[in-house]
C-alpha beads as a LAMMPS data file, in Angstrom:
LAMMPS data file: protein, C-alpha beads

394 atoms
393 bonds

1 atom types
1 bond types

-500.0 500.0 xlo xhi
-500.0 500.0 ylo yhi
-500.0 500.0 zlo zhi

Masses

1 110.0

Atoms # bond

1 1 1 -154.801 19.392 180.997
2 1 1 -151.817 20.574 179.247
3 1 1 -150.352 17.308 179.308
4 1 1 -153.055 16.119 177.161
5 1 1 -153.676 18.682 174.909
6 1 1 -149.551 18.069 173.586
7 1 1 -149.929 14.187 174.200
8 1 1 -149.005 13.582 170.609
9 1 1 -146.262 16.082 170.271
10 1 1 -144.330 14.757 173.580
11 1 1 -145.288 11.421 172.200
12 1 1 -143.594 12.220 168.863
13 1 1 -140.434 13.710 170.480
14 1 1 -140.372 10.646 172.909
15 1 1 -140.124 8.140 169.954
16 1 1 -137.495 10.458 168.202
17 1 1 -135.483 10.603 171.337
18 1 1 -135.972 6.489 171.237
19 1 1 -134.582 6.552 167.377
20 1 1 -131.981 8.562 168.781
21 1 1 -130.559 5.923 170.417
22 1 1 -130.150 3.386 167.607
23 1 1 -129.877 5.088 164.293
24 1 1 -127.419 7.818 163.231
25 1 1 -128.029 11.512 163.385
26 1 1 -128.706 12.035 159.925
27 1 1 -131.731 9.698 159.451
28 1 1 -133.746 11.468 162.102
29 1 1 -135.211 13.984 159.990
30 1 1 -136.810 11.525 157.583
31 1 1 -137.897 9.799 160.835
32 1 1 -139.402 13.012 162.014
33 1 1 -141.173 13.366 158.879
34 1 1 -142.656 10.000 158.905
35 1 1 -143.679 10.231 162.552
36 1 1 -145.631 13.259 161.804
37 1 1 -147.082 12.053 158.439
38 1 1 -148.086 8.633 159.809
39 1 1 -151.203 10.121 162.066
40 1 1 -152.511 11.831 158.994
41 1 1 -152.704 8.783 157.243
42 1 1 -153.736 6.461 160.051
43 1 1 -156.396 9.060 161.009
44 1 1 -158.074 10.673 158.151
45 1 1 -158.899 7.382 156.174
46 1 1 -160.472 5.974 159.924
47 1 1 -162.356 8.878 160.219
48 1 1 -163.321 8.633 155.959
49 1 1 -164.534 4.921 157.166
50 1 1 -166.501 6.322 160.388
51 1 1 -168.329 9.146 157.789
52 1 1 -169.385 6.749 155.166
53 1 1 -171.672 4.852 157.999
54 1 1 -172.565 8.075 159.958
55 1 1 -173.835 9.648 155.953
56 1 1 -175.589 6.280 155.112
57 1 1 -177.370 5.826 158.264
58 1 1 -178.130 10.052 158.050
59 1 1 -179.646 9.587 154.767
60 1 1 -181.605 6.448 155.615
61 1 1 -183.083 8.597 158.481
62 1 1 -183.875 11.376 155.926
63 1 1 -185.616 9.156 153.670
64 1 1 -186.932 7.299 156.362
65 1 1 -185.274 3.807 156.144
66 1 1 -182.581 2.182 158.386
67 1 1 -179.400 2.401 156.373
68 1 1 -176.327 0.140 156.623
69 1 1 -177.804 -2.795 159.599
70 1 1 -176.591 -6.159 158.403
71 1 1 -172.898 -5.749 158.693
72 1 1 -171.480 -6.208 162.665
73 1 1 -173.779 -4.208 165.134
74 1 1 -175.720 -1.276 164.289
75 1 1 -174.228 -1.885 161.070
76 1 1 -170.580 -0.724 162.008
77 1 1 -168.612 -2.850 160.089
78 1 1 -170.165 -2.036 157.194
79 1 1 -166.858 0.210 155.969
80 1 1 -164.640 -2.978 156.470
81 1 1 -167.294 -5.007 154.116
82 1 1 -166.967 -2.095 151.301
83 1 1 -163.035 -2.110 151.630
84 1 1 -162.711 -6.014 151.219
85 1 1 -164.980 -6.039 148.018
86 1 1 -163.190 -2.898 146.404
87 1 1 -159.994 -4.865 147.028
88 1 1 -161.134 -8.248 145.596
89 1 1 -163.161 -6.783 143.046
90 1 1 -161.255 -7.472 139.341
91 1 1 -159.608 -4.453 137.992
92 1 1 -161.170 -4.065 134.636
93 1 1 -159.546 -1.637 132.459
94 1 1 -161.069 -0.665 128.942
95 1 1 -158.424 -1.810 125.811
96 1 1 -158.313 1.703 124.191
97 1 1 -157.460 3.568 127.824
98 1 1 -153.704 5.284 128.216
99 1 1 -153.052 2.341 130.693
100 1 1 -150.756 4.532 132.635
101 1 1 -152.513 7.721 133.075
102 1 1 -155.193 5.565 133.730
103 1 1 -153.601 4.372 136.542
104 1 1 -151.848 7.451 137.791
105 1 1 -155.205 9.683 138.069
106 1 1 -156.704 8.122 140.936
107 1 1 -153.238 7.689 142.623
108 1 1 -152.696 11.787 142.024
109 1 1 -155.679 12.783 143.576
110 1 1 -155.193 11.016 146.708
111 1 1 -151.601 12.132 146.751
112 1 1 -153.121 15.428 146.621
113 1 1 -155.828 15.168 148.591
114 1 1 -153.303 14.421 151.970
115 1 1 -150.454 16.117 151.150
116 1 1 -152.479 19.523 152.025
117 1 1 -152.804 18.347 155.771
118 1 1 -149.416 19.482 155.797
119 1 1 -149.947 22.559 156.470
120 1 1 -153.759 22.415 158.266
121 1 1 -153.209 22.673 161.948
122 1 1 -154.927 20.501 163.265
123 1 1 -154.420 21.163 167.460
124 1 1 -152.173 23.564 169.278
125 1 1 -148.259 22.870 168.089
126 1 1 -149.867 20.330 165.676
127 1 1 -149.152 21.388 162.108
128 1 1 -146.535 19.190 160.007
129 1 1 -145.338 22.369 158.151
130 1 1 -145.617 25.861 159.252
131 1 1 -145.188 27.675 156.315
132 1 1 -145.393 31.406 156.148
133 1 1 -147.352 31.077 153.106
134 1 1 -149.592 27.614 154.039
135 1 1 -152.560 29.121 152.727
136 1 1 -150.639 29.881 149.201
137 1 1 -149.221 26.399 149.407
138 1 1 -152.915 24.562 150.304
139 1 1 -154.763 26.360 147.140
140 1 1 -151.758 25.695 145.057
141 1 1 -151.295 21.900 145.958
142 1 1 -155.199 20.949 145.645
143 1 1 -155.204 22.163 142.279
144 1 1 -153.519 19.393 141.073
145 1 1 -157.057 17.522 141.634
146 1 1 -158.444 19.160 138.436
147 1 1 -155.581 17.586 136.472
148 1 1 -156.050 14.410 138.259
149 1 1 -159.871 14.545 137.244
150 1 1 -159.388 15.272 133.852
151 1 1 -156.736 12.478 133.402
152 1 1 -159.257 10.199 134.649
153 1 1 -161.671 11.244 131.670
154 1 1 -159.292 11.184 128.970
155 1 1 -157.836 8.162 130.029
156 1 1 -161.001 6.301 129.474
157 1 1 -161.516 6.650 125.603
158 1 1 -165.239 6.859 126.860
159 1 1 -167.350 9.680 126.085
160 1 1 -169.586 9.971 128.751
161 1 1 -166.056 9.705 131.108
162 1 1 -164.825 12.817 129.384
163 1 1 -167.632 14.746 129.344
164 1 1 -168.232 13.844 133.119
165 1 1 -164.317 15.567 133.735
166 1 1 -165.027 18.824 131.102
167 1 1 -168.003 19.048 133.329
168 1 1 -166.207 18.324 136.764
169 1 1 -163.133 20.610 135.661
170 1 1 -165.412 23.569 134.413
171 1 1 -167.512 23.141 137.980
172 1 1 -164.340 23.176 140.131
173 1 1 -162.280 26.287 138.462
174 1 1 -165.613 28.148 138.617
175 1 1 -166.232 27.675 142.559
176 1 1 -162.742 27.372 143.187
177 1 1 -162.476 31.527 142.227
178 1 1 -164.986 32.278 145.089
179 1 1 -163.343 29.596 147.146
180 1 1 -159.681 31.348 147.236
181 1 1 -161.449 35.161 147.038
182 1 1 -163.356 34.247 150.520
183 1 1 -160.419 33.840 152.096
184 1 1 -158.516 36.906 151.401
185 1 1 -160.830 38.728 153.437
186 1 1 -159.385 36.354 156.673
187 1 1 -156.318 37.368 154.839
188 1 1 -156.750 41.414 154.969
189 1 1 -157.330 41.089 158.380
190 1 1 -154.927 39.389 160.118
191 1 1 -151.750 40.387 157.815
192 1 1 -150.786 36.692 157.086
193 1 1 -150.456 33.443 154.732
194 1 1 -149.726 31.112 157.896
195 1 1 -152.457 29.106 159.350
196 1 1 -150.838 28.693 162.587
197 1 1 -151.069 32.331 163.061
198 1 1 -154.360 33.056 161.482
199 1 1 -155.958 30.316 164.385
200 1 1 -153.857 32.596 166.880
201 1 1 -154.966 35.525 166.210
202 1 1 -158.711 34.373 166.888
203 1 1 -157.798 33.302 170.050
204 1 1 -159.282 36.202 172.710
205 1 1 -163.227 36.408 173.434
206 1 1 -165.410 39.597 173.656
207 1 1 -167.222 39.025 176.537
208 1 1 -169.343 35.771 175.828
209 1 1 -168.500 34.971 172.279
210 1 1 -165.115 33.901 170.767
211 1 1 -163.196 36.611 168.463
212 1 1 -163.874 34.198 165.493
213 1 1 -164.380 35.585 162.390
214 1 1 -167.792 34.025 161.327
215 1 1 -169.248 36.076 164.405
216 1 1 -168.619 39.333 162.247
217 1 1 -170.642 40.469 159.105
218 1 1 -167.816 39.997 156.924
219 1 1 -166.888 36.884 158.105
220 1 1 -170.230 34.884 158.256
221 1 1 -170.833 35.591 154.878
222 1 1 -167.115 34.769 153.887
223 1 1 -167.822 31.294 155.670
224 1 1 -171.156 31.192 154.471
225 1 1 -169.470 31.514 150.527
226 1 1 -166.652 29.677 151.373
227 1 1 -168.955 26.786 152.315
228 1 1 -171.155 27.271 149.798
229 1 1 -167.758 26.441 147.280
230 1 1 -165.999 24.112 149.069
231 1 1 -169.547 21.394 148.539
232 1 1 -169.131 22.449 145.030
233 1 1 -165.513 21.668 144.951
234 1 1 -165.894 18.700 146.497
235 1 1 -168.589 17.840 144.361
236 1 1 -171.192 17.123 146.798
237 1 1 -174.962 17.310 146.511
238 1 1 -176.496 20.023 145.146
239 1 1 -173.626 20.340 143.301
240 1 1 -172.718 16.452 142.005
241 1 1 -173.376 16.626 138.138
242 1 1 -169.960 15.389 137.443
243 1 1 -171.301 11.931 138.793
244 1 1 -175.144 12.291 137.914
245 1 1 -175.669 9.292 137.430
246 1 1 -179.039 9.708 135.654
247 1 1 -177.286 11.821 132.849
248 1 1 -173.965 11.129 132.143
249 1 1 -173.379 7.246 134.067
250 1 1 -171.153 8.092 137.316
251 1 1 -168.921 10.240 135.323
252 1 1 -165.167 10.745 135.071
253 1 1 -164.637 7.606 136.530
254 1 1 -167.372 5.490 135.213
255 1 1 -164.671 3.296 133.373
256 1 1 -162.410 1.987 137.121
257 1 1 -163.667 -0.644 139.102
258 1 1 -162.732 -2.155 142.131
259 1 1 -160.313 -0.682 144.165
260 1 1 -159.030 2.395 142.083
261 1 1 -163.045 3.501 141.916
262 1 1 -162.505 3.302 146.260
263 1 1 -159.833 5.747 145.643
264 1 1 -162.060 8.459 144.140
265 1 1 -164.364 8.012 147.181
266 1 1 -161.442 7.901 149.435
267 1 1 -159.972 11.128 147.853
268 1 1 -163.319 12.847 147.633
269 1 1 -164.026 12.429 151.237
270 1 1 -160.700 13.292 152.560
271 1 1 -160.823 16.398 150.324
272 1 1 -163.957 17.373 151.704
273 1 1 -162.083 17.099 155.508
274 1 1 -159.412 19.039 154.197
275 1 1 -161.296 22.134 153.069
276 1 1 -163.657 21.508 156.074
277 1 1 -160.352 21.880 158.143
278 1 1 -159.670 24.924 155.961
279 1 1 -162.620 26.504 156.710
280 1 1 -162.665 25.409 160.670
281 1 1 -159.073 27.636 160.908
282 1 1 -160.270 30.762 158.907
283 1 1 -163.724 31.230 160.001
284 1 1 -164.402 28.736 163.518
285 1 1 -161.341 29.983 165.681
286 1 1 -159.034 26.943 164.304
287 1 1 -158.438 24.550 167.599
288 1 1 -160.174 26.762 169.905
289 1 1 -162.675 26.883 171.741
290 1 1 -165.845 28.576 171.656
291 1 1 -166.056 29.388 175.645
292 1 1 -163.240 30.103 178.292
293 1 1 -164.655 27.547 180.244
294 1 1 -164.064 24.887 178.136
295 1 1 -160.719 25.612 177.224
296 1 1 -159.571 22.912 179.142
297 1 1 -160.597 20.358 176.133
298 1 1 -157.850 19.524 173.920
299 1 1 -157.092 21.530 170.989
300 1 1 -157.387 19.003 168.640
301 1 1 -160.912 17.634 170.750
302 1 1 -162.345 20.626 169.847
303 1 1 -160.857 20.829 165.828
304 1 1 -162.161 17.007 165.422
305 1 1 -165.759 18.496 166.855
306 1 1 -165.916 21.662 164.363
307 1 1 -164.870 18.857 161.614
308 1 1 -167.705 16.566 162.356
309 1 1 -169.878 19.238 162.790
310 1 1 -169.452 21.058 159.206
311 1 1 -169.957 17.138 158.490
312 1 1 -173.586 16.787 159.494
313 1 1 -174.336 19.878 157.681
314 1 1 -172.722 18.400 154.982
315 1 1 -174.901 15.504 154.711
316 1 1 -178.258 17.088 155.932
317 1 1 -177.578 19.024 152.775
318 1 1 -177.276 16.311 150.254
319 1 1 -180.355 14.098 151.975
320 1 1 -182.244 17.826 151.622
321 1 1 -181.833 19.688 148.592
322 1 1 -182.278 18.555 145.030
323 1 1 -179.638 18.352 142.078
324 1 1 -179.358 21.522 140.313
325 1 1 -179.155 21.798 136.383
326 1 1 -175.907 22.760 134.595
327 1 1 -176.686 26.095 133.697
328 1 1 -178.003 27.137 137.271
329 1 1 -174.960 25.433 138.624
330 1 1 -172.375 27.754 136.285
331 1 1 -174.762 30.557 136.651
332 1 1 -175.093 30.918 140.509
333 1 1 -171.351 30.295 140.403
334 1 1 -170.371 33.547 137.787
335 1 1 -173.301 35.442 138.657
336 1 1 -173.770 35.524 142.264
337 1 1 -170.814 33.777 144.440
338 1 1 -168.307 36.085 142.501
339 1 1 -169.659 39.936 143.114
340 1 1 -170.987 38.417 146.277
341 1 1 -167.728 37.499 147.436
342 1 1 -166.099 40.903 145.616
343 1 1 -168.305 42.901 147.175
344 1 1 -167.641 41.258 150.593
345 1 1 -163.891 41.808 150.489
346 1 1 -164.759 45.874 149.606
347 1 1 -166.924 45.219 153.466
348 1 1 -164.010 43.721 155.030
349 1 1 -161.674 46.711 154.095
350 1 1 -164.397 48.894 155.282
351 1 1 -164.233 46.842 158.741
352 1 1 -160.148 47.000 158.242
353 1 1 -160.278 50.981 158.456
354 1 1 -163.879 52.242 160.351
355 1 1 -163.224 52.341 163.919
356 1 1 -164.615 49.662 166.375
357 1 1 -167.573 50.408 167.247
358 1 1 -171.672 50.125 165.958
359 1 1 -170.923 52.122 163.071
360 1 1 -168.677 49.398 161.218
361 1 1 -171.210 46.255 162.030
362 1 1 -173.928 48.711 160.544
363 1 1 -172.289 49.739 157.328
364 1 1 -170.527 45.780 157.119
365 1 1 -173.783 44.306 157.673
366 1 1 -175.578 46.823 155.434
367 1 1 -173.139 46.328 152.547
368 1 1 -173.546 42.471 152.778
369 1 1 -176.990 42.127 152.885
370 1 1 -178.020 44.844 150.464
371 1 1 -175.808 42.788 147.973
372 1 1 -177.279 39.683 148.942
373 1 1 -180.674 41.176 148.209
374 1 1 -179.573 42.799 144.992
375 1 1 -178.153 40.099 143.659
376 1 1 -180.413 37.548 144.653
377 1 1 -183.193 39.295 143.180
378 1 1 -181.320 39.528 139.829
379 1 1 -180.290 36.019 139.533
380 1 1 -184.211 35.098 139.921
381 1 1 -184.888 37.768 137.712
382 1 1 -187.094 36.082 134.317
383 1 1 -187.176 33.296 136.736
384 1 1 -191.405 32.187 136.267
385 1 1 -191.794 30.399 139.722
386 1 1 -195.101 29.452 141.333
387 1 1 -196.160 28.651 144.512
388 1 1 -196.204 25.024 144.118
389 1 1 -199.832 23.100 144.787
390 1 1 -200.506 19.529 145.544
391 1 1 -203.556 17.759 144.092
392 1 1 -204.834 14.584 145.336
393 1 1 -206.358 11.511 142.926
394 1 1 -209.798 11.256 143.433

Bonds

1 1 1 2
2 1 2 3
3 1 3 4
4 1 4 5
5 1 5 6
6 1 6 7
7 1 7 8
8 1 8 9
9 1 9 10
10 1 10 11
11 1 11 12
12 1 12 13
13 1 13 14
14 1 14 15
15 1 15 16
16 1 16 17
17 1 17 18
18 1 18 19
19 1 19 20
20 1 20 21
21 1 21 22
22 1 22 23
23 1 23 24
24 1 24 25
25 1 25 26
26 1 26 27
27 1 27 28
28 1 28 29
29 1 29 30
30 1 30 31
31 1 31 32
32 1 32 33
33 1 33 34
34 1 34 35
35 1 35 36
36 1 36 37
37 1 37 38
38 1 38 39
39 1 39 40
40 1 40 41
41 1 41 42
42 1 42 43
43 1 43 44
44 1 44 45
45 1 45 46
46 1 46 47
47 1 47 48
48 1 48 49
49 1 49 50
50 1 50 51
51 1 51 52
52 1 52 53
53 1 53 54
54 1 54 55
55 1 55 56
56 1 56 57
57 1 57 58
58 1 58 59
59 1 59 60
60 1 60 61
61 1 61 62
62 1 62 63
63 1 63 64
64 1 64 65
65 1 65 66
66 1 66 67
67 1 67 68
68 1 68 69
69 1 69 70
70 1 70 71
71 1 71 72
72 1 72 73
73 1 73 74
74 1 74 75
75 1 75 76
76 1 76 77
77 1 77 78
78 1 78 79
79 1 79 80
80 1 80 81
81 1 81 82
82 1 82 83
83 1 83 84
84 1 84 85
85 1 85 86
86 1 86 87
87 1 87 88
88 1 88 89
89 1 89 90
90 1 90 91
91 1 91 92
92 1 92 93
93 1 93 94
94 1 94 95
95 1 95 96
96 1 96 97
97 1 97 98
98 1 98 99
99 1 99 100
100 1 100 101
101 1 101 102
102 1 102 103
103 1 103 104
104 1 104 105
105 1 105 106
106 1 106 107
107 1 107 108
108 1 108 109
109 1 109 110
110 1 110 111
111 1 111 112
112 1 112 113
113 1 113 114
114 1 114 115
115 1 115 116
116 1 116 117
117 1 117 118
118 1 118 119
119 1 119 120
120 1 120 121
121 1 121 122
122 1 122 123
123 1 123 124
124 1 124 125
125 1 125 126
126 1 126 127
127 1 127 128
128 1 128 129
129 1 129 130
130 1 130 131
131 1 131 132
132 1 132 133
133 1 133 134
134 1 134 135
135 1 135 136
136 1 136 137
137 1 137 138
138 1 138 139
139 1 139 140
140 1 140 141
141 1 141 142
142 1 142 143
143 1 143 144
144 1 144 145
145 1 145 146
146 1 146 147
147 1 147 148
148 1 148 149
149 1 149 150
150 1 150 151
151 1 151 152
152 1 152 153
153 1 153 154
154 1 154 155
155 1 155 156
156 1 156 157
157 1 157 158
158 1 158 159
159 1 159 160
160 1 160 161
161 1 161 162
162 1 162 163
163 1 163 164
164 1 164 165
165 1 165 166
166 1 166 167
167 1 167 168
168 1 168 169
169 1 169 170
170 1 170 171
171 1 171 172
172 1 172 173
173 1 173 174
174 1 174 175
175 1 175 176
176 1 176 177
177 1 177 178
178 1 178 179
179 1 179 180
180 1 180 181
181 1 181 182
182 1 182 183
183 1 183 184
184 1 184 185
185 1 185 186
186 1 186 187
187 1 187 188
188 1 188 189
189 1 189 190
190 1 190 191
191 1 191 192
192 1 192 193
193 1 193 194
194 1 194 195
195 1 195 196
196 1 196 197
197 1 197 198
198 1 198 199
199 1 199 200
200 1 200 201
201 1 201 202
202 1 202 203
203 1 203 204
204 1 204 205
205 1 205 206
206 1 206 207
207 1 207 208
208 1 208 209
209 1 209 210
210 1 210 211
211 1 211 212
212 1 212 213
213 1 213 214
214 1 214 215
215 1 215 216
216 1 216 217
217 1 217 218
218 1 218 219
219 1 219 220
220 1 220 221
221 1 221 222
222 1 222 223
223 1 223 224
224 1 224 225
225 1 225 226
226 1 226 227
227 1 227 228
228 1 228 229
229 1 229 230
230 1 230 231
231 1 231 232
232 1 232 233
233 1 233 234
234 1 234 235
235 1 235 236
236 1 236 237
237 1 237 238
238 1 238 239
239 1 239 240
240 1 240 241
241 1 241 242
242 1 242 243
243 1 243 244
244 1 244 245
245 1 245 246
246 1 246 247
247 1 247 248
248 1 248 249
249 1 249 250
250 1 250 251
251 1 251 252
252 1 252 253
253 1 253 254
254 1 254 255
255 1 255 256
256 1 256 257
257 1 257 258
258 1 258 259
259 1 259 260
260 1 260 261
261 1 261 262
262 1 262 263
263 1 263 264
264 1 264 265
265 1 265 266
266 1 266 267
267 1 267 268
268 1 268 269
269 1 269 270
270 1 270 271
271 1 271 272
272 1 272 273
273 1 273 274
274 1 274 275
275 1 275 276
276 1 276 277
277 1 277 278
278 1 278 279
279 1 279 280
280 1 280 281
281 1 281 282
282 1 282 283
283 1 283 284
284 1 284 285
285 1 285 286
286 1 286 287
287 1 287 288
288 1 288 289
289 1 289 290
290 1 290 291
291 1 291 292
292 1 292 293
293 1 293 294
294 1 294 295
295 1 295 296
296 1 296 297
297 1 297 298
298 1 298 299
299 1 299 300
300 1 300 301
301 1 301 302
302 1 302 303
303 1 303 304
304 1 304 305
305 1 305 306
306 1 306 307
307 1 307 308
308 1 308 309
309 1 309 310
310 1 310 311
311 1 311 312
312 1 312 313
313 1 313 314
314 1 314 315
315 1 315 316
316 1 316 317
317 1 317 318
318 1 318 319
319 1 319 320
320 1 320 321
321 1 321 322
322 1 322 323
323 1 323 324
324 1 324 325
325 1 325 326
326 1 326 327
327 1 327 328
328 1 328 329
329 1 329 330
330 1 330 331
331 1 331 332
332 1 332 333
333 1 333 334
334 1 334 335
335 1 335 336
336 1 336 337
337 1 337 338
338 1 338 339
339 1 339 340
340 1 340 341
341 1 341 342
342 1 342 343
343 1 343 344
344 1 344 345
345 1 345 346
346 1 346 347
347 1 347 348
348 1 348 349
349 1 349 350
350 1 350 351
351 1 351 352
352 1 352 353
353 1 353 354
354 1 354 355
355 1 355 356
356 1 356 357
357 1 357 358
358 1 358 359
359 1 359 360
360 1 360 361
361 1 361 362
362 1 362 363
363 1 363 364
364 1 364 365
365 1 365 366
366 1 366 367
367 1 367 368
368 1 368 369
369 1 369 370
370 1 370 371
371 1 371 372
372 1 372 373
373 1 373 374
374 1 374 375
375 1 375 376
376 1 376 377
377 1 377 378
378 1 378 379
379 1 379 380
380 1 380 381
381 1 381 382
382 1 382 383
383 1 383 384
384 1 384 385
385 1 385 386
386 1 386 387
387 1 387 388
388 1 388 389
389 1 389 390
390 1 390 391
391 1 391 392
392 1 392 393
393 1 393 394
């Protein structure tokens, strides 16, 4: 099974070994790069195309309809309709709009959105760059989407685009504070920026369970936060106001059409893989697996499994909860997932130092739950809420 598990690395050294042959010695570096940058790009907007149906046809279940049907069978194809519309749609762009930046923001954001696979590993040996600071270099890369958002807005000349990007921009540097602070707890533990070794050192089991980090106090409710900010970063339901449609018309981008609005999408989804893949190598156990037994599954099987797991909950989420209001969205944001996270990074120390044993679960567990409770109870506080009653029409 090892064979299989490095299939795509021998593959990639076979075809450099076949370049080799017929080019000079200098241009296989740039072919290296391209070799290892092609299956991101092949992959990611596949999988972007598989989501789309698996989310539409989840919802429709949800809200009890069929979803996507008409399109090839089961309604497969429908991905390949959307793409050939977006691309024959006409590209109407308003006559006050910065023409260029108008162009450029969607283009940025899906620059930005891939070029932090880079450093994700996505299987065993399977990591385009291994930095010694990836995790610096993944934060520091995807905040270039903020700019990208707010160049869309501007752009526009529309007010409802820019008020839709002040709103997006506010929303994602306010979860993006507990996004980076949840990791540093992963961080304080294992000594290291590189994702590589981060997924390594998760890598032995206790007994039954897997030496991941979600299966400690500190670390469920790290992934638990983390999560939490990543759907807000990603804008997803609860958290889309940047695109509620019902108040501010789609948004930042409510003035692209055709395919530069795809782009969005496209970049919004493969974001939302990204930090999902983020999340799978600090919290899950990376590209291992959960049981000894099973460790004879690839390592990127099991990485692609985590991913489309965290993608179910993803959209069981949206079909479930409702949208929240702007000031509940910016208060639980500064007023819970901050101390919360804070106060789980002073429990993660505490694990760091108290020897192994019942005593650090109890006072981990104690310390995050007590502050879940505390703060919890004063977010709600003034909060008037009533058990809700239905009446019937007589």
């Amino acid at each position: 099974m090892a064979d299989l598990d490095q299939i795509f690395v021998t593959l990639k050294h076979w075809l450099l070994g076949q370049f080799a042959n017929v080019l000079p010695e200098c241009w296989l570096p740039i072919i290296s790069i391209l070799l290892s940058l092609a299956p991101i790009l092949i992959v990611f907007p596949s999988f972007f195309a598989i989501m789309t149906v698996m989310e539409r046809k989840g919802l429709g279940r949800i809200q009890n309809r069929y979803g996507p049907n008409r399109v090839g069978p089961f309604g497969l194809l429908q991905p390949a309709a959307d793409g050939i519309k977006a691309l024959i749609k006409e590209d109407v762009v308003p006559r006050a709009a910065d023409k260029l930046v108008h162009f450029l923001a969607p283009l940025v954001l899906v620059v930005t959105a891939f070029t932090v696979y880079a450093v994700l590993p996505i299987g065993r040996n399977m990591v385009v760059l291994d930095l010694d600071a990836g995790l610096l270099f993944f934060f520091a890369v995807g905040a270039a989407s903020e700019l990208a958002v707010f160049m869309a807005g501007w752009s526009s000349r529309n007010k409802y685009a820019l008020l839709g990007a002040m709103r997006a921009v506010a929303q994602m540097v306010s979860y993006e504070i507990p996004l980076i602070l949840a990791t540093i707890s992963v961080v304080m533990i294992t000594g290291t920026l590189s994702l590589p070794q981060i997924v390594l050192a998760q890598g032995t089991y206790a007994g039954l369970l897997p030496d991941w980090f979600v299966f400690t106090p500190w670390g469920f409710a790290g992934f638990i936060l983390f999560m939490i900010a990543a759907n807000a970063e990603a804008n997803r339901s609860p958290f889309d106001l940047p695109e509620g449609e019902s108040e501010i018309i789609a948004g930042y981008f409510i003035e692209y059409s055709g395919f530069k609005f795809a782009l969005f999408f496209l970049a919004e989804y493969v974001s939302l893989f990204a930090i999902s893949g983020l999340g799978i190598t600090l919290f899950l156990g990376g590209w291992n697996a959960p049981f000894p037994a099973l460790a004879f599954i690839p390592s990127w099987a099991w990485f692609f499994i985590k991913l489309i797991a965290l993608m179910c909950l993803f959209i069981w989420t949206r079909g479930t909860l409702p949208r929240l209001r702007q000031d509940q969205l910016m208060n639980f944001a500064w007023k819970f997932m901050i101390p919360m996270v804070l106060i789980n990074l002073i429990a993660t120390a505490l694990w760091r130092f108290i020897d192994a044993g019942l005593t650090r679960w109890f006072v981990c567990g104690a310390i995050v739950v007590i502050a879940y409770l505390l703060l919890g109870r004063g977010l709600m506080q003034g909060k008037k809420i009533a058990k809700r009653t239905y009446r019937f029409a007589d």
